[in-house]
N, C-alpha and C positions, 0 to 999 in steps of 0.2 A: 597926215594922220592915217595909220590903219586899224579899218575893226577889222576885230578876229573875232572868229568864232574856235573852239577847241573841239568841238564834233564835228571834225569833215568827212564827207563820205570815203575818202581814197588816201588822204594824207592828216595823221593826230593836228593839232592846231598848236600843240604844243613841239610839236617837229617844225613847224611853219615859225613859230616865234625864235626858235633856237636858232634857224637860216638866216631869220630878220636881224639876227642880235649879232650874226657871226659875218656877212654882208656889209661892208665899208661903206657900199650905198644906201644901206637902211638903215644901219646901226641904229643914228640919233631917231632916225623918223616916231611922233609919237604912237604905242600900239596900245588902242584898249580892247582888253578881253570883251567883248558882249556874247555870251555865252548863255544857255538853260540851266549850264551845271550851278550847282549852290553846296560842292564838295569842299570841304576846307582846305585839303590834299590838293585840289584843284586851283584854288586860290591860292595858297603857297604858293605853287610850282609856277604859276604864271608869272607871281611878284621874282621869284626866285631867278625864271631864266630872264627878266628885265619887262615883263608890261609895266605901263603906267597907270593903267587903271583896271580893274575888274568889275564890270557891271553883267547879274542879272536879265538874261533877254525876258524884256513883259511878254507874256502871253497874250496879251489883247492887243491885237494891229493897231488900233488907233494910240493906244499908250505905248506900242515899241515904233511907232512914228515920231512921236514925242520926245521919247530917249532918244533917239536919231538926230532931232534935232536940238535938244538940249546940249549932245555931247560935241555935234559939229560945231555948236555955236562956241562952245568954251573953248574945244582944243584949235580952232581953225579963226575966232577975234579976238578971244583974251588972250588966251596963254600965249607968253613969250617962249619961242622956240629956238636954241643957240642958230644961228647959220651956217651951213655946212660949206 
């Protein structure tokens, strides 16, 4: 699983997903946006180049601890992942 963020200081996040998507070794890897943006434009384009999910970064540490581990826990015990 990779989080992304779409605000990175040196490279768009959404350049980072296009290389993850384009990448034979990352392709399938699961990638959720955890991002501040709440642009709709933003959520499009992340579903559009291929994230799996778009989540919200909380502003309050101890609640984007929480999303950390909520989201590990689902893409990394539940969800079934093809095998590469």
């Amino acid at each position: 699983m990779i989080l992304l963020d779409i605000n990175l200081p040196k490279i768009n996040g959404l350049e980072v997903l296009k290389r993850i998507r384009a990448n034979a070794a990352t392709r399938m890897a699961p990638v959720v946006v955890l991002t501040s943006s709440t642009e709709d434009s933003d959520v499009r384009e992340c579903y559009r180049l291929g994230a799996n999910s778009y989540i919200q970064k909380p502003v309050d540490f101890g609640e984007f601890i929480k999303a950390v581990g909520n989201i590990s826990n689902y893409w990394l015990r539940y969800n079934e992942s093809p095998r590469v």
